[in-house]
C-alpha positions as CSV (number, residue, x, y, z in Angstrom):
1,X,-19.6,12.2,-12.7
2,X,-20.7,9.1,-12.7
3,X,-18.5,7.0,-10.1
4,X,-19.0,2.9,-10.7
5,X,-19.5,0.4,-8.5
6,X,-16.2,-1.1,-8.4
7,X,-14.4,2.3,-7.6
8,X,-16.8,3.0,-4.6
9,X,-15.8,-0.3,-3.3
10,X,-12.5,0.1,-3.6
11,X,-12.6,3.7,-2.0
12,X,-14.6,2.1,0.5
13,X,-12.0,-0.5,1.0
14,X,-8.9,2.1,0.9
15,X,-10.8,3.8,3.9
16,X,-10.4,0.5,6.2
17,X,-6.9,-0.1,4.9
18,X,-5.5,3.8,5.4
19,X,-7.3,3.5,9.1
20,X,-4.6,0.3,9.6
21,X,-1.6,1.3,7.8
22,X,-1.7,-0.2,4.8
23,X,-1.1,1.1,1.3
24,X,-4.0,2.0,-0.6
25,X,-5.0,-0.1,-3.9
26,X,-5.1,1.1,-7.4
27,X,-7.4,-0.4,-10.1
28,X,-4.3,1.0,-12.4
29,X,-2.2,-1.7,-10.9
30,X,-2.6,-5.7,-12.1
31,X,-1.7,-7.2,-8.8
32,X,-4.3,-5.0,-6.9
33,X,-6.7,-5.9,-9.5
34,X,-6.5,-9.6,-8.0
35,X,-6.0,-8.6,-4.5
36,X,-9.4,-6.5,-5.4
37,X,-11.1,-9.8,-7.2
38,X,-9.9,-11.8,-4.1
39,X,-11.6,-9.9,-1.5
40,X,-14.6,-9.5,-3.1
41,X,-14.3,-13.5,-3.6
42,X,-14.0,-13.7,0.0
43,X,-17.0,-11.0,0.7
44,X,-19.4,-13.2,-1.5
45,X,-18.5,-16.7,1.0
46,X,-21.7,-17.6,2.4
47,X,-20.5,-16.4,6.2
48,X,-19.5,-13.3,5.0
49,X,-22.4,-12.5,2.4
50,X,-24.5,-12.7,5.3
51,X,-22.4,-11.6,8.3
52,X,-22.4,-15.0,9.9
53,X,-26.8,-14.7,9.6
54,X,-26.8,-11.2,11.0
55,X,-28.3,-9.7,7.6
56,X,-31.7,-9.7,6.6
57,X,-32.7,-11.7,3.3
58,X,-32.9,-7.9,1.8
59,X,-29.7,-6.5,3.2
60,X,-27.9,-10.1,2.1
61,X,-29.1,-9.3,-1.5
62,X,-28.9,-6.0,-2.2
63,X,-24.8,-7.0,-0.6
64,X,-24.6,-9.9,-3.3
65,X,-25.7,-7.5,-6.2
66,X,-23.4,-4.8,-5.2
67,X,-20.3,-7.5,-5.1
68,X,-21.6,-9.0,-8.3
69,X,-22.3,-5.7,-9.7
70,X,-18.1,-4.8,-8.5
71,X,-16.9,-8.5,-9.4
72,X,-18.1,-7.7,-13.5
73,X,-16.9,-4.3,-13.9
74,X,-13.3,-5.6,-12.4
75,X,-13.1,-8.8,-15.1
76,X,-14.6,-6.2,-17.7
77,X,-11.6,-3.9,-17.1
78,X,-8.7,-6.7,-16.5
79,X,-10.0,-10.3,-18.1
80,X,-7.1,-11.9,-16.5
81,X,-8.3,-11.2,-13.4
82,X,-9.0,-14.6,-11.3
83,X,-11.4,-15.4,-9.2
84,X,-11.3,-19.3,-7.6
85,X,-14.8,-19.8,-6.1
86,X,-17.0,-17.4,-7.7
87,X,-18.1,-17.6,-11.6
């Protein structure tokens, strides 16, 4: 089985959210679709990409292509999805 980038970010995501309470999200669901495009907006900010400089230039872009790699298979499965900052 051939699990994609997207879904091991979410599962990944669903982890940290279960470990707080929250409900988990569903890339079946339109409005978690855009919760899901806005985090990884927010994971791509320059602070965050880089965890405020802690990363190494290799860690930093192996992050970016995995979010960019997440960010295209979420707009290939919902279009309307928006994203503000990131093209």
């Amino acid at each position: 089985m051939n699990i994609s980038t997207l879904e091991r970010y979410v599962e990944q995501k669903n982890q940290w959210r279960a470990m707080f309470g929250n409900a988990p999200w569903s890339l079946l669901n339109a409005v978690d679709r855009q919760r899901i495009a806005e985090t990884i907006e927010a994971e791509l900010s320059p602070e965050n990409l880089t965890c405020d400089g802690e990363l190494s230039a290799t860690q930093v872009r192996r992050r970016y292509q995995m979010l960019h790699r997440a960010a295209q298979e979420l707009v290939s499965i919902d279009p309307n999805v928006q994203f503000y900052d990131y093209a």
